[in-house]
C-alpha positions in Angstrom: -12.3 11.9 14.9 -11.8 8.2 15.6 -12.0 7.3 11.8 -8.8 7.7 9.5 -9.5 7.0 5.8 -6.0 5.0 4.6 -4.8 5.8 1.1 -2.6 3.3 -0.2 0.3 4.1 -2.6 -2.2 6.1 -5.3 1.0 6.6 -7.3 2.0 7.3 -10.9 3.9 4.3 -11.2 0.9 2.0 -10.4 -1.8 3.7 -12.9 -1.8 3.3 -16.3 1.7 4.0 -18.6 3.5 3.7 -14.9 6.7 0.9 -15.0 4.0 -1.6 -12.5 0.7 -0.3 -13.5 -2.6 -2.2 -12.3 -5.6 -1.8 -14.8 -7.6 1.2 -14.3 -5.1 1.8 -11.0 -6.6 6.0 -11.6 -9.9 4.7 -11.8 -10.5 5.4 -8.3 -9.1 8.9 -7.9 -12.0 10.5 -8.1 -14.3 8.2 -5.5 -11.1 8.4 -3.1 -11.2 12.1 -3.1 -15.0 12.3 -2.7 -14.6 10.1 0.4 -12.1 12.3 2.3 -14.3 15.1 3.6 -16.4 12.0 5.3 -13.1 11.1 8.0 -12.0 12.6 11.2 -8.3 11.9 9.6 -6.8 10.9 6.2 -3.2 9.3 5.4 -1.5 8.6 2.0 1.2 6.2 1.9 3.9 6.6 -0.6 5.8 3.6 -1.4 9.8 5.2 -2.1 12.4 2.9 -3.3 15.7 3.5 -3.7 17.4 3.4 -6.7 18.7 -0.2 -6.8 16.5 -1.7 -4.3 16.6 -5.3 -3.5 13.0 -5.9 -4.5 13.8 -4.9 -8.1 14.2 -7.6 -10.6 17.2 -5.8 -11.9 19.2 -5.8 -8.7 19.1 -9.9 -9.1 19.7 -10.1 -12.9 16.4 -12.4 -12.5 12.9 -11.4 -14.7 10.3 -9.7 -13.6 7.5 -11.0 -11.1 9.8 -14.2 -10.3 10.2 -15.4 -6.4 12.9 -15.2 -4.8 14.1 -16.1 -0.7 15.0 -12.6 0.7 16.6 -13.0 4.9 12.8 -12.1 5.6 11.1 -15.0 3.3 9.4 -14.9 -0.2 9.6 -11.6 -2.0 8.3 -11.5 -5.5 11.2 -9.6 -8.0 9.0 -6.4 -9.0 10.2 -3.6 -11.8 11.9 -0.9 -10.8 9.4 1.4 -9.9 8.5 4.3 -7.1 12.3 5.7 -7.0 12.8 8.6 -5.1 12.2 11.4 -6.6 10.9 10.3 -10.0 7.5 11.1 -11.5 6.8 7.1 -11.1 6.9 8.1 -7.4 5.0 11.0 -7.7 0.9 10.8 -6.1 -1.6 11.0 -9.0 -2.1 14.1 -10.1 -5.2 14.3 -9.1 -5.2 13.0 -5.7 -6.3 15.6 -3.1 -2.9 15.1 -1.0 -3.9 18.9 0.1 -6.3 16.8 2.2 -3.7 14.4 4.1 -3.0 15.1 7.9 0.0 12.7 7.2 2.1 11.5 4.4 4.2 8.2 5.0 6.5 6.9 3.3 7.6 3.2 3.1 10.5 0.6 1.1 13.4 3.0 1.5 15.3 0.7 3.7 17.3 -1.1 -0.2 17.8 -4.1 1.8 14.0 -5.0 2.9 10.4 -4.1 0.4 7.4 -3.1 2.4 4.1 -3.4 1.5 2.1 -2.7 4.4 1.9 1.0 5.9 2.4 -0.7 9.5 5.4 -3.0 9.1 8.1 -4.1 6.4 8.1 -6.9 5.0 10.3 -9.0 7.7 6.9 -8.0 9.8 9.0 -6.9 13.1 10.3 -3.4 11.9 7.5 -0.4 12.4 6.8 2.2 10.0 5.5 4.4 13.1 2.0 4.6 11.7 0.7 2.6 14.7 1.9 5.0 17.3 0.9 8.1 15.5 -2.9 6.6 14.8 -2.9 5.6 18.6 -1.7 9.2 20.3 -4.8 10.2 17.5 -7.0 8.7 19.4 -7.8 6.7 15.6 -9.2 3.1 16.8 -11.1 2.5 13.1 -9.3 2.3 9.4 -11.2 2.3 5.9 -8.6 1.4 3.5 -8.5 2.7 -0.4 -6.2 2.2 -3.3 -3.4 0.2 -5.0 -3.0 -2.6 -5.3 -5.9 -4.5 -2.9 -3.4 -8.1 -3.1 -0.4 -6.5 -2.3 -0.3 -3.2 0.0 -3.8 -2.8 0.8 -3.8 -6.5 1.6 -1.1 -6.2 3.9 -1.8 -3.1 5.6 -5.3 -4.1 6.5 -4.4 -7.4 8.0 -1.8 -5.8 9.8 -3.9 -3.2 11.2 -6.3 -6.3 12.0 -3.8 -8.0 14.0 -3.3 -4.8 16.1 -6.5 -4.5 17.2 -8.0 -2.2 14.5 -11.4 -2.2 12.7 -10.7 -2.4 9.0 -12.3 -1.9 6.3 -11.5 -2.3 2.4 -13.4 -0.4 0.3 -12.7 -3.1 -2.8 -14.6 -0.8 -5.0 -11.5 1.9 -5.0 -9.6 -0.3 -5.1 -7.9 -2.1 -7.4 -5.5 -5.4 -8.1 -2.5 -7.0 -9.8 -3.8 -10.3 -9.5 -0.7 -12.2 -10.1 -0.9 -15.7 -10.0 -4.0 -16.0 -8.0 -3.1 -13.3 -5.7 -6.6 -11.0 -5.4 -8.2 -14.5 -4.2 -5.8 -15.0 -1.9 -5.8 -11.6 -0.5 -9.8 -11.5 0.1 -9.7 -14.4 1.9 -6.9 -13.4 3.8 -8.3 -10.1 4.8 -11.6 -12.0 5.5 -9.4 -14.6 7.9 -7.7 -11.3 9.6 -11.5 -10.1 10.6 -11.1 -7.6 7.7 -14.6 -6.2 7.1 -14.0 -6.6 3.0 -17.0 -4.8 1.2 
């Protein structure tokens, strides 16, 4: 029961025909949900915007994917996508979520984007995912899903830093790769003591 399998943002918004879809992003449905039988614990993360959000592109007048300084630091300008309560927001359709012990949901605060499932994105707020995987008794992570430079990146380094063992399954899951990103991210995770296989 020490093992949670993390499922990251397996939304319709990130597979194909979504508003920020990542190739073959439902590609890994299928593995993911084979895999969950195999953990003492298993948690989805749902990323949940806001209409309006200040990570959109629209909120800024500014195109897609651009940079800009947020209070925080760098956040890359994204579409508007996840918004509450939209089908972009929705899990897959077929994602077990029967299977989830905990659903949590992350990026409604419109004036800060979180990738990671422990922190936002100024990396001092807490999602409370910590706290609930430590009164668990859950001391080892496996991490699945979308998209491996962004989210998955940052959760798993995250739950690196706080004394986790993380893994990334790379093979469910799958990338943007904007601008170098992916390469940036496995190295990353790598540097974070991230057991990338």
């Amino acid at each position: 029961m020490t093992h949670a399998l993390l499922v990251i943002d397996v939304q319709n918004d990130f597979c194909p025909g979504g508003a920020l879809a990542v190739t073959n992003g439902d590609g890994i449905v299928k593995g993911i949900n084979a895999l969950m039988p195999d953990f003492g614990a298993v948690i989805l993360t749902q990323d949940w915007h806001p209409a309006g959000h200040s990570s959109f592109a629209t909120s800024h007048d500014a195109d897609p994917m651009s940079v800009i300084q947020m209070p925080y630091g760098a956040q890359v300008l994204w579409p508007d996508h996840c918004i509450i309560g939209t089908h972009g927001a929705a899990f897959h359709s077929d994602l077990n979520i029967n299977a989830a012990d905990l659903i949590l949901r992350k990026g409604y605060n419109p004036k800060i984007d979180s990738y990671s499932a422990f922190f936002e994105n100024d990396q001092q707020t807490p999602t409370g995912l910590m706290g609930y995987l430590q009164t668990r008794g859950i001391d080892t992570l496996t991490l699945v899903g979308l998209a491996t430079d962004f989210c998955v990146n940052y959760s798993a380094v995250d739950a690196a830093k706080l004394g986790f063992n993380v893994t990334v399954r790379m093979d469910l899951c799958r990338a943007i790769d904007f601008d170098g990103s992916l390469d940036a991210a496995v190295e990353g995770m790598k540097a974070a003591g991230v057991d990338v296989g």
